[in-house]
N, C-alpha and C positions, 0 to 999 in steps of 0.2 A: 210379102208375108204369105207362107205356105196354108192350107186350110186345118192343119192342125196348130199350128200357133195362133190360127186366131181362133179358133174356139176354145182351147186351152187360153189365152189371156182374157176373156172373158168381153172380146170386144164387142160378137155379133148378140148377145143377151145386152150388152149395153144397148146397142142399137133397138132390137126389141124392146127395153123399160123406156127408152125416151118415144118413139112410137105410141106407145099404149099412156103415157105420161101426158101426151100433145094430147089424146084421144079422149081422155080423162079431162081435160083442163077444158077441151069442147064442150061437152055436155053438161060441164060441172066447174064454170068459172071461178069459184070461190076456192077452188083444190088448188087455185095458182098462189091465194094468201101463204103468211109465212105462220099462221095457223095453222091452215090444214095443214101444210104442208110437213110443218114439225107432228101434229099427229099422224100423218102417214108413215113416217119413220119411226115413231115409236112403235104403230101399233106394227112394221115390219120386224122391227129388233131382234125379239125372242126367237121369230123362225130362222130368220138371218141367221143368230148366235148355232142355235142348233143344225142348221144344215153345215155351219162350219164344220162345228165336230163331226157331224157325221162321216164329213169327206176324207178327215185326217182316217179312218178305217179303212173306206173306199177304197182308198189313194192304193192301200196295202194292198187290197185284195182281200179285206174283209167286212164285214154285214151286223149292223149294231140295232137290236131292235130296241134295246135299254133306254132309247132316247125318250120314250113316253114316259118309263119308271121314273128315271132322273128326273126329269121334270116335276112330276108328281111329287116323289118324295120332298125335292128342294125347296120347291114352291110350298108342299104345306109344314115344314119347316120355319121357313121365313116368316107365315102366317102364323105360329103360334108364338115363336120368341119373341120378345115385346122389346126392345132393345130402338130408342129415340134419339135424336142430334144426328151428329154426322159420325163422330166415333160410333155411335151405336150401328149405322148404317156400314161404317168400315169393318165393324168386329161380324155383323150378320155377313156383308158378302165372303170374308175370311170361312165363316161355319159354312158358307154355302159350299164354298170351292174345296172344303175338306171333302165333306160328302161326295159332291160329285168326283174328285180323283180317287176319295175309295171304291166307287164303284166302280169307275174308268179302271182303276188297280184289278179289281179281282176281275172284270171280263177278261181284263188282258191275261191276267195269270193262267185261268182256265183254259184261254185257247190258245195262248203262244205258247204256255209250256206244258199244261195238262192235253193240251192235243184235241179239247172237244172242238168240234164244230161251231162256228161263231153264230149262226143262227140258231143251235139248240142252246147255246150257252147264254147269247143275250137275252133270247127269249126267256129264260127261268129268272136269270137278275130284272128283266121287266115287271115280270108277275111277284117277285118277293118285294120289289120297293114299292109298285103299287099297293101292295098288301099292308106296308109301316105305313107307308103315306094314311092311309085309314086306319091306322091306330092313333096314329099322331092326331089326323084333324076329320071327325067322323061325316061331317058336311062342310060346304063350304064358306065359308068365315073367318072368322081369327081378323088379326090386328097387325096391318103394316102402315110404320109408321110418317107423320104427314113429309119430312124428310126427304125418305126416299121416294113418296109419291109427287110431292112438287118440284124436286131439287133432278133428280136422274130422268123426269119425263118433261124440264123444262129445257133452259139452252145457256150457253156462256156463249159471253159477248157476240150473241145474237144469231149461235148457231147450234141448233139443237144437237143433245147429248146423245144423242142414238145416235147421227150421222157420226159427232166425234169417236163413239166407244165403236161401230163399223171402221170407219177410216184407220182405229188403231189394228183392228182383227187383220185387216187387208196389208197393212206395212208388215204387223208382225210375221205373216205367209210372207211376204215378201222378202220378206231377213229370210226365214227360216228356208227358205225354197231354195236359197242360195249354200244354204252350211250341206257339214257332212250329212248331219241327219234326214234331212228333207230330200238331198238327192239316194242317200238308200231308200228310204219312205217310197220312193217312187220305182227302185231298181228291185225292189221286195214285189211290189204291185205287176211290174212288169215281168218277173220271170221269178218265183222266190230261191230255186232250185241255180241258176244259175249266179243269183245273188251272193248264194251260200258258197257257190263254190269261190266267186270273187272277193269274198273274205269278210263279206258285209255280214251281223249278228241278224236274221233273221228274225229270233223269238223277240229279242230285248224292241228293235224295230216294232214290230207290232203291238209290242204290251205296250210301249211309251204313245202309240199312234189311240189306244184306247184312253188314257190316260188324257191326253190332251182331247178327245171327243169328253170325258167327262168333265173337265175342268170347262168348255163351252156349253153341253149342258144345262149346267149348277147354271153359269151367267145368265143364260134362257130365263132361267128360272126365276133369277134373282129380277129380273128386270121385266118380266111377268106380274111378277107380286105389284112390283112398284108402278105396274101399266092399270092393273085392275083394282089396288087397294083392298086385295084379300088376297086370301089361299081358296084351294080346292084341292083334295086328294085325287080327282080327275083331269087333275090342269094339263098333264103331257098325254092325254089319248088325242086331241084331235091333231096333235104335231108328230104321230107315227107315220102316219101317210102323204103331209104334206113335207116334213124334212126332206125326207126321198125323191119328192117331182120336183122340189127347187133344186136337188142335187145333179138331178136329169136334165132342168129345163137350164142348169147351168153350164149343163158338157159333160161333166166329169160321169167317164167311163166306169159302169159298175165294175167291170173285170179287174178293176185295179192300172197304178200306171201311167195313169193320166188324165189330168181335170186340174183345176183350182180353186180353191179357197173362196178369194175373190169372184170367181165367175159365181159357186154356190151363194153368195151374199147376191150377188146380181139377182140370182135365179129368185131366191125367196122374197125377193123386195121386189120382182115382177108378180110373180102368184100372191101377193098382200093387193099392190098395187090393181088387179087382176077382175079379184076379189072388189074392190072400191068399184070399178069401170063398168062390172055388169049389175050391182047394186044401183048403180046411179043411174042406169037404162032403164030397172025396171026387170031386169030376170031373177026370178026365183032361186030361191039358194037352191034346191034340185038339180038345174040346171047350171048351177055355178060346180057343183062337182063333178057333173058330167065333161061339162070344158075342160077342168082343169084335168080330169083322167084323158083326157083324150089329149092336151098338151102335150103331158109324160109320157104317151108312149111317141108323139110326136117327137121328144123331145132324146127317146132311147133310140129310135131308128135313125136321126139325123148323129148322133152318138157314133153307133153302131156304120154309119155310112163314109164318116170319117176316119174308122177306126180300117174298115176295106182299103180305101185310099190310100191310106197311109202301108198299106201291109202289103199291098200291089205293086208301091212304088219301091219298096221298099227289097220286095224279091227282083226289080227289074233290074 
């Protein structure tokens, strides 16, 4: 196996989460129960979900900073609709996945076909959903219901519902990575200009690659709510900077082109994971984000080192 397939399949970040995994279960025997261990995956979920979306942009060769708004607005959405059972839990995640593909829609619109720039574009749809997000719910509170907080953050037949809704995000990449679409997604990321000339729809490509980041998003969101048992119109700032380093510490090349889905699930469920291991040492959250800055760009240069390689071997 070449060193860009295995960091694109997402093997050596496996090897890293099980490392830091063993290292965790040393200092912190009780992370081995099937306890902890369903709470570690929930509380990794929602980054998980959103570095997903994020990548489907990446992939393109484009830059989504809307992931905090999304969150925000979805999340305190969910917190205000009062909707109980399980229908009510199916009808709220249905309103969530509206919202987030209308936003996922109009980024895409703005910059696949309106032409802006994908960071001055996502940037504005951030600041106007965090903006409703605070009309909707002015502090943090509201009402999610017991449902979604017992039923989506427990397990069937004795294996937690975050691994299962993960395990489905990584098959579905795995379909999709196979069809037409996912190999343009990636021939867009890789060269858009000669994509176009090969007959591939460029804009549609990109708008549908937003589109699918908001529809993960919304889930972030929705399974946030159901982690915390409220809203908060601040719930997506502190996953603007970390979606991004689990994106990095997963492989997938900002330039577009090349990375996975899966590896980015990898990445975000080590930086959660990360996150437990220096807590349970005794470091200071200060110091927890200095690590983890100094990870990602760790984790851009080892990116950026494979991407040489590859482009070496490739003139040879």
């Amino acid at each position: 196996m070449t060193i860009k397939r295995i960091a694109d399949s997402g093997l050596m970040i496996m090897v890293i989460y099980i490392l830091i995994f063993a290292m965790y279960g040393a200092v912190q025997p009780s992370a081995l129960s099937a306890y902890s261990i369903q709470g570690l995956f929930n509380n990794s979920l929602p980054l998980m979900l959103a570095a997903a979306g994020a990548t489907f942009v990446i992939l393109q060769g484009g830059f989504d900073l809307s992931v905090a708004g999304t969150i925000s607005l979805v999340n305190a959405i969910v917190a205000v609709l009062q909707f109980d059972g399980a229908l009510g839990a199916i009808g709220m995640l249905a309103i969530a996945l509206a919202v987030g593909i209308l936003v996922g829609a109009i980024n895409g619109f703005v910059v696949a076909y309106l032409k802006v720039q994908a960071i001055a574009a996502t940037l504005a749809t951030m600041i106007i959903c965090q903006g409703v997000a605070l009309l909707i719910l002015r502090a943090p509170g509201g009402y999610v219901s017991d449902f979604m907080t017992y039923e989506l953050t427990g397990s069937m037949s004795g294996i937690p519902v975050a691994i299962i809704i993960a395990t489905l995000v990584a098959l579905l990449w795995f379909v999709f990575r196979r069809t037409n679409a996912g190999r343009n997604l990636l021939a867009v990321g890789q060269d858009a200009k000669a994509a176009e000339l090969s007959g591939i729809n460029v804009a549609r490509t990109q708008f549908f690659s937003f589109i699918w980041a908001g529809a993960l998003y919304a889930l972030a969101a929705y399974f946030l709510a159901a982690l915390t048992s409220t809203g908060s119109p601040s719930a997506g700032e502190p996953f603007l900077l970390l979606t991004f380093a689990a994106v990095a510490l997963g492989g997938t090349a900002f330039g577009g082109g090349r990375g996975s889905v899966t590896a980015s699930l990898l990445g975000a469920a080590t930086l959660v994971l990360m996150q437990k291991l220096l807590f349970s040492v005794g470091v200071s959250s200060f110091y927890t984000g200095m690590i983890q800055g100094m990870i990602m760009v760790l984790a851009v240069l080892f990116s950026g080192a494979v991407q040489f390689v590859v482009d070496r071997r490739n003139i040879i």
